[in-house]
C-alpha positions as CSV (number, residue, x, y, z in Angstrom):
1,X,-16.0,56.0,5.1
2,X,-18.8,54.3,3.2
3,X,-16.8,53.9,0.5
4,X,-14.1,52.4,2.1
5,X,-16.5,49.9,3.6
6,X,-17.9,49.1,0.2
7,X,-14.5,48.7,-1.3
8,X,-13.2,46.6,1.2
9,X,-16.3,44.3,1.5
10,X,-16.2,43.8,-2.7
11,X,-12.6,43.3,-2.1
12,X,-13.1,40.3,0.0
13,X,-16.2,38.9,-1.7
14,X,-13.8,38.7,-4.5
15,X,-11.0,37.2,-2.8
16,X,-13.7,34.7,-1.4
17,X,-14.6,33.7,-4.5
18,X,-11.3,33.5,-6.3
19,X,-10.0,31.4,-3.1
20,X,-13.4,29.0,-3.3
21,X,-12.3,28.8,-7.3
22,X,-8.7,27.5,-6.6
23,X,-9.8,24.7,-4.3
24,X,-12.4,23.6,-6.5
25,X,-10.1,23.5,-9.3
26,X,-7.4,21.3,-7.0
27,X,-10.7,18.9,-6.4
28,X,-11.2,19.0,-9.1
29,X,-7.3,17.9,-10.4
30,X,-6.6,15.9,-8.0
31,X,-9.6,13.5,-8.7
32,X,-8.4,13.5,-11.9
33,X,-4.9,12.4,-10.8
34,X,-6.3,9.9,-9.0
35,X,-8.6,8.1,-11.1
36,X,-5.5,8.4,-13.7
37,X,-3.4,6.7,-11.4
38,X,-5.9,3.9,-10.9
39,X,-6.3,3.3,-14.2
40,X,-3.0,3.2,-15.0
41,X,-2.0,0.2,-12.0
42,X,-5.1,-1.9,-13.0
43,X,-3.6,-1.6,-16.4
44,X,-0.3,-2.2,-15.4
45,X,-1.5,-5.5,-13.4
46,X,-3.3,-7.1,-16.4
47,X,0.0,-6.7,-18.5
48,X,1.9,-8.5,-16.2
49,X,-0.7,-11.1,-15.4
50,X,-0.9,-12.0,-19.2
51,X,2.5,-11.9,-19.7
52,X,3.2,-14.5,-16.5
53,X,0.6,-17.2,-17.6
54,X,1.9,-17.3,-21.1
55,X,4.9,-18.5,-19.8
56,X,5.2,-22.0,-20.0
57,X,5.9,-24.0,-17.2
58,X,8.9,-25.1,-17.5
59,X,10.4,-21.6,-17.2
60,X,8.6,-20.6,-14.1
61,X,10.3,-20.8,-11.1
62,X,9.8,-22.3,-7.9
63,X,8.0,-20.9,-5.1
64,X,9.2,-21.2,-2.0
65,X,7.1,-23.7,0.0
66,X,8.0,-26.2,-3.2
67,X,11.5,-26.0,-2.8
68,X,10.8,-26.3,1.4
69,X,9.2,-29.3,0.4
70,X,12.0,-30.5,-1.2
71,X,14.0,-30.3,2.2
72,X,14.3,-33.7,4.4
73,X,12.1,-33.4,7.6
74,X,13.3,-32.6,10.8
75,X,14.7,-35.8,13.1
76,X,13.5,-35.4,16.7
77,X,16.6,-34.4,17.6
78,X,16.3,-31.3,16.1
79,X,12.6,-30.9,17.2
80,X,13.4,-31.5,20.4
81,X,16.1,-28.5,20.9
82,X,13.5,-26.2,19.1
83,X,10.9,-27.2,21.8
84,X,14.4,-26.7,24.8
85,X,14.4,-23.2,23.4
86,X,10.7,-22.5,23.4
87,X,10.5,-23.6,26.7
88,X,13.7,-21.8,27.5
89,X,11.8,-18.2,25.8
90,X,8.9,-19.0,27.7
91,X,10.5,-18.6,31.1
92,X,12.4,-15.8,30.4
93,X,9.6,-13.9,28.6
94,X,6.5,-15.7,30.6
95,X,5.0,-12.3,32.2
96,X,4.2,-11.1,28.6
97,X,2.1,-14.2,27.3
């Protein structure tokens, strides 16, 4: 009986420790992973920054708000029926604002 109870109680001091080396290990690994995977986007985002400003500028493209720029303004017209249907969402949707 004593033996048994010895046996069993190395058993599961073993198992405790084997179990307590596995998930230091996978800490261990997966910090590694991770600061690999940070170095590698930081990297990552330098090439691409270089490579963008050496473009000149007449190949880059335009953003969006420059070619909105480009657009004629709105005539009141327009503004006008944007503010009907505000006013027209407002009514029907009042009780949420």
């Amino acid at each position: 009986m004593i033996f048994t109870q010895q046996l069993t109680h190395s058993f599961v001091k073993g198992v405790g420790k084997t179990a307590a080396a596995l998930v230091v290990m996978g800490l261990v690994t997966g910090a590694v992973m991770g600061v690999m995977v940070m170095f590698e986007r930081n990297t990552n985002l330098d090439i691409r920054a270089k490579k963008k400003s050496s473009k000149s500028k007449s190949q880059q493209t335009q953003t969006p708000l420059e070619m909105e720029s480009l657009e004629e303004p709105l005539t009141k017209e327009q503004i006008s029926e944007a503010m009907e249907d505000v006013n027209k969402y407002k009514k029907m949707f009042g009780k949420f604002y």
